[in-house]
C-alpha positions in Angstrom: 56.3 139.7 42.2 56.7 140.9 45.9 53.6 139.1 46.5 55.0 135.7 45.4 58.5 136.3 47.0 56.9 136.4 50.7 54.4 133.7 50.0 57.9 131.7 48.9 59.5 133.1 52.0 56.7 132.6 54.4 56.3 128.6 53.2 60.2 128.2 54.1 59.9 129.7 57.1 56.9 127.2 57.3 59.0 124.3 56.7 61.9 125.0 58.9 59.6 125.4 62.2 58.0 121.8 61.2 61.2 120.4 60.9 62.6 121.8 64.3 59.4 120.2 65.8 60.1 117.3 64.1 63.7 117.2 65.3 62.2 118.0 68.7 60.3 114.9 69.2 62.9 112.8 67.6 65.1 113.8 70.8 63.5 113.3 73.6 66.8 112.3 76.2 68.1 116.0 75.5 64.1 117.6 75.9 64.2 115.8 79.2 67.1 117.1 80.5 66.6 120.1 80.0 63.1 119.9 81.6 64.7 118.0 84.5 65.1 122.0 86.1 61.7 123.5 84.9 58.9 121.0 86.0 60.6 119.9 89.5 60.8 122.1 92.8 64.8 120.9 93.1 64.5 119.0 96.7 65.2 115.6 96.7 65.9 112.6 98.8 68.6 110.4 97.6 70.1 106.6 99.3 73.6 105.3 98.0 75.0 101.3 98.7 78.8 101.0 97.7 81.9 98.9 98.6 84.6 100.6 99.7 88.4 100.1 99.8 91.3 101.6 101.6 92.8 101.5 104.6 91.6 102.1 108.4 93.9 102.5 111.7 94.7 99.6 113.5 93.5 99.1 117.0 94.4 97.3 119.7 95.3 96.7 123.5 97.8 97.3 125.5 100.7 94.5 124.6 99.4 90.9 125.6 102.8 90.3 126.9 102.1 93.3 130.0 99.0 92.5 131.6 97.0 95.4 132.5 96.4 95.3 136.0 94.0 96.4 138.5 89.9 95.6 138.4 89.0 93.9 135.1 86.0 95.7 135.4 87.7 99.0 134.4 87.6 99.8 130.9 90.9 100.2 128.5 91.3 102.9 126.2 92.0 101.1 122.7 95.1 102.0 120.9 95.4 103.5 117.1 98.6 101.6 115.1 99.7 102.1 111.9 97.3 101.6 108.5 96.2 98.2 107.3 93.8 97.8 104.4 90.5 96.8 104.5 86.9 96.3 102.7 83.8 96.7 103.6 80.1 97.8 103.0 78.8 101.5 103.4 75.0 102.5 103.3 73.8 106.5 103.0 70.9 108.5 102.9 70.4 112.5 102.8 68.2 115.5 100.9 69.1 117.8 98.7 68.7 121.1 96.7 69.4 121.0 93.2 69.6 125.2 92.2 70.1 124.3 88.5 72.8 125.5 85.6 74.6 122.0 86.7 74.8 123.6 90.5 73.4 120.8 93.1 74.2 120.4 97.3 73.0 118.2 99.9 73.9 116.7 103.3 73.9 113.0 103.6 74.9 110.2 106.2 77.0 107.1 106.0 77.2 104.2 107.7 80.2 101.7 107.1 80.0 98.5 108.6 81.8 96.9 111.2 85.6 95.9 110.7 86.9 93.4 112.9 90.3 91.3 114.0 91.9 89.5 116.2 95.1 88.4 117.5 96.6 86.1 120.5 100.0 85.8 122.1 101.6 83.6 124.9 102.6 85.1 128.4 104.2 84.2 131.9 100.9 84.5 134.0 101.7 83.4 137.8 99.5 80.6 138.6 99.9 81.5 142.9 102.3 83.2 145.1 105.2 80.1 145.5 107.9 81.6 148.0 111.0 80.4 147.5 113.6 80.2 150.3 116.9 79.0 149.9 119.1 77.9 152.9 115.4 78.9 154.7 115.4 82.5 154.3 112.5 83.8 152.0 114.3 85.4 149.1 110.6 86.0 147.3 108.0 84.6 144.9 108.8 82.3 142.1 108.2 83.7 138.6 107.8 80.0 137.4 108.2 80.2 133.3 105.9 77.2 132.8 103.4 79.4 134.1 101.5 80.5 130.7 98.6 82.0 129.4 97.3 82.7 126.1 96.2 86.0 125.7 93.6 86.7 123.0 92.5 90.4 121.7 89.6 90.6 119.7 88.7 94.6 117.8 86.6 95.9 115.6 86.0 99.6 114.6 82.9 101.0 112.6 82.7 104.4 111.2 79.6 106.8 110.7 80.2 109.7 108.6 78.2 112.8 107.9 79.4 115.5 105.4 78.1 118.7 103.6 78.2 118.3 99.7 78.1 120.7 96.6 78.2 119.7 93.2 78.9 120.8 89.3 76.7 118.7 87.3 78.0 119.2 83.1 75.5 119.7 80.5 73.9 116.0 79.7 73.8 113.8 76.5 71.5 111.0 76.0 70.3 110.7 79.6 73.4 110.8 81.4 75.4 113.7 82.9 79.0 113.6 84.5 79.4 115.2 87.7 82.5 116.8 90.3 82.0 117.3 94.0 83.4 118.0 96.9 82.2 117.6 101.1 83.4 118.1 104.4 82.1 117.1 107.8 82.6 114.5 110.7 83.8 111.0 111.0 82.1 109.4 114.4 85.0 106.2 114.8 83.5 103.8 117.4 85.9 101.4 118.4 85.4 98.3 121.0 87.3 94.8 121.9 88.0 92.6 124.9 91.1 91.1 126.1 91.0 87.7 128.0 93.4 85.3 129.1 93.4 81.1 129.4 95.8 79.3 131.4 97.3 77.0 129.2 97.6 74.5 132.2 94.6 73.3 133.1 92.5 75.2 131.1 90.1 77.8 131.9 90.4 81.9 132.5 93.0 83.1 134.2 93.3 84.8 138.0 94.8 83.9 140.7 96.4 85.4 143.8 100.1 86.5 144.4 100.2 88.5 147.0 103.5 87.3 149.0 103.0 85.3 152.5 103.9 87.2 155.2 107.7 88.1 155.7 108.5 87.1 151.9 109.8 90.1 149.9 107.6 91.4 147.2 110.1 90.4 145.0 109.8 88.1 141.6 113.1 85.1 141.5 113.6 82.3 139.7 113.5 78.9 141.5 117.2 79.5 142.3 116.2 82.8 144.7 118.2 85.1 142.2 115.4 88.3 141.5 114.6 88.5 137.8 115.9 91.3 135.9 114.3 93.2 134.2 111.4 92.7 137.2 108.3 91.4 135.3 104.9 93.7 135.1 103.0 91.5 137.1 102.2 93.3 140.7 101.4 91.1 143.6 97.6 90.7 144.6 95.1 89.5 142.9 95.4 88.9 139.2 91.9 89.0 136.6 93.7 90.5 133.4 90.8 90.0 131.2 89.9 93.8 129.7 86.9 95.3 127.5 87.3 98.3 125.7 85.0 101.0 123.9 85.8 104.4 122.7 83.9 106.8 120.1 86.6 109.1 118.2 85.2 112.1 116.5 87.2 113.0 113.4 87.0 115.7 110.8 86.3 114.0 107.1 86.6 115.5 103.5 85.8 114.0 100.7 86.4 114.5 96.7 83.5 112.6 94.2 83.0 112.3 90.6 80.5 109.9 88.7 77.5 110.2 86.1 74.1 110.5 86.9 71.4 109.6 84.5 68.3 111.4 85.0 65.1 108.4 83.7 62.8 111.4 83.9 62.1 114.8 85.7 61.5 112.6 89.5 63.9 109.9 89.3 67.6 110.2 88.7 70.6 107.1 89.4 74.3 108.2 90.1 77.2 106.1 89.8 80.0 107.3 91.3 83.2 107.2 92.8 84.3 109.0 96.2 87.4 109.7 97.7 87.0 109.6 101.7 89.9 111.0 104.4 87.8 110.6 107.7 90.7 111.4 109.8 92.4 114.7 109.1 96.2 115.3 110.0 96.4 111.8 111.2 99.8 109.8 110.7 97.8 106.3 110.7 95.1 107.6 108.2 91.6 106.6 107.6 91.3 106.9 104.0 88.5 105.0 101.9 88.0 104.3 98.1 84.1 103.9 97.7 82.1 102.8 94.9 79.0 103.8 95.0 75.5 103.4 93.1 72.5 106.2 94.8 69.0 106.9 93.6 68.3 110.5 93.4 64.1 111.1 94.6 62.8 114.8 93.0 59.8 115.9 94.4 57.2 117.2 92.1 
């Protein structure tokens, strides 16, 4: 009787490990994942392509309305204004370690392409140095109001951004596992412009030479001889108010992600994801970002 009770207990025991195998091979997604940590060495390579959305600082010259004077050779520092939003492309690389248990880090590199603008303005630019002299008596030079320009400011800005990055990667199903992250790092802001004038009379860019004939007061009047209050920003000399500008601005960044990855085997492995970018720390005028992202994870073997 013994005898026939183990033989019975021996078959179902038998049975039961055929039909784990079975079950096994009828699941391979979940036999791959958890494979994806035994067969590989955990570095990788990864590249990421995404749109992104927010809002960047806006920069600009000095007022077109006060020409900057001096050489036009010297360069102007650009000027950071309030938000506006913006879209634009971003392209990454980097390498990584994945440890395992969901636990993943790597340092990557992002490039956002260039965002640019423009805007123009009309301003009182002194074709010459016209003295005016009632009754004979040089009272100054004319600040003639039919003297124009139009002023035109063209920016653009492009950020590069490199962070530090640790993941938690949750336990997969079918092929795909969600994933939480966090990075910090630097922003590298370049921005660059040009300011340039055109004389609206006559065409052309704009200089020209005010520097008062001799015994006329440096003084700006009207055509009357009465001096102009408040005295316009124009000094007297020669006048070239056409400007370039270009500045790099290093920033601290953080950024929050979150996504799903799904892992095609043990090598390859494609995250979509969302990220959260602040490039600009503690600054009032922001440089925030929204990205969506798609990146190709590269295991070695």
């Amino acid at each position: 009787m013994k005898k026939v009770a183990f033989a019975a207990l021996a078959g179902l025991s038998m049975t039961t490990a055929a039909h784990s195998a079975d079950l096994a091979v009828a699941s391979p997604t979940l036999a791959m994942d958890a494979a994806q940590y035994e067969v590989t060495t955990g570095w990788y390579i990864r590249g990421d392509l995404g749109e992104s959305l927010g809002v960047t600082p806006a920069v600009g010259a000095a007022t077109i309305a006060v020409p900057p004077p001096g050489d036009p050779n010297t360069s102007m520092s650009p000027i950071y204004g309030s938000s506006v939003s913006k879209k634009n492309t971003t392209f990454g690389v980097g390498f990584g370690y994945d440890f395992g248990f969901g636990f993943r880090a790597d340092a990557t590199f992002d490039h956002y392409t260039r965002l640019s603008n423009s805007y123009s303005g009309t301003v009182i630019c002194p074709y010459g140095a016209t003295t005016v002299a009632p009754g004979g008596v040089p009272a100054g030079i004319l600040y003639d109001p039919t003297n124009t320009c139009t002023g035109l400011a063209q920016l653009s800005t492009m950020n590069n951004v490199a962070l530090a990055n640790a993941y938690y990667e949750l336990p997969g199903f079918f092929g795909f596992s969600p994933y939480v992250g966090g990075g910090a790092g630097l922003n590298f802001m370049q921005a660059t412009g040009s300011l340039g004038y055109t004389k609206t009379i006559g065409g052309g860019n704009y200089s020209a030479d005010t520097t008062p004939a001799a015994g006329t007061p440096a003084v700006w009047v009207n055509a009357a001889g009465a001096p102009i209050t408040p005295a316009p920003a124009v000094t007297f000399g020669n006048q070239n108010w056409s400007r370039t500008f270009s500045q790099t601005k290093t920033t601290m960044a953080v950024a929050l992600m979150a996504g799903a990855a799904y892992h095609f085997n043990q090598w390859v492995t494609v995250d979509l994801g969302y990220r959260f970018l602040d490039a600009d720390i503690g600054n009032p005028a922001s440089n925030v970002s929204h990205d969506f992202r798609v990146g190709v994870r590269l295991y070695a073997n």
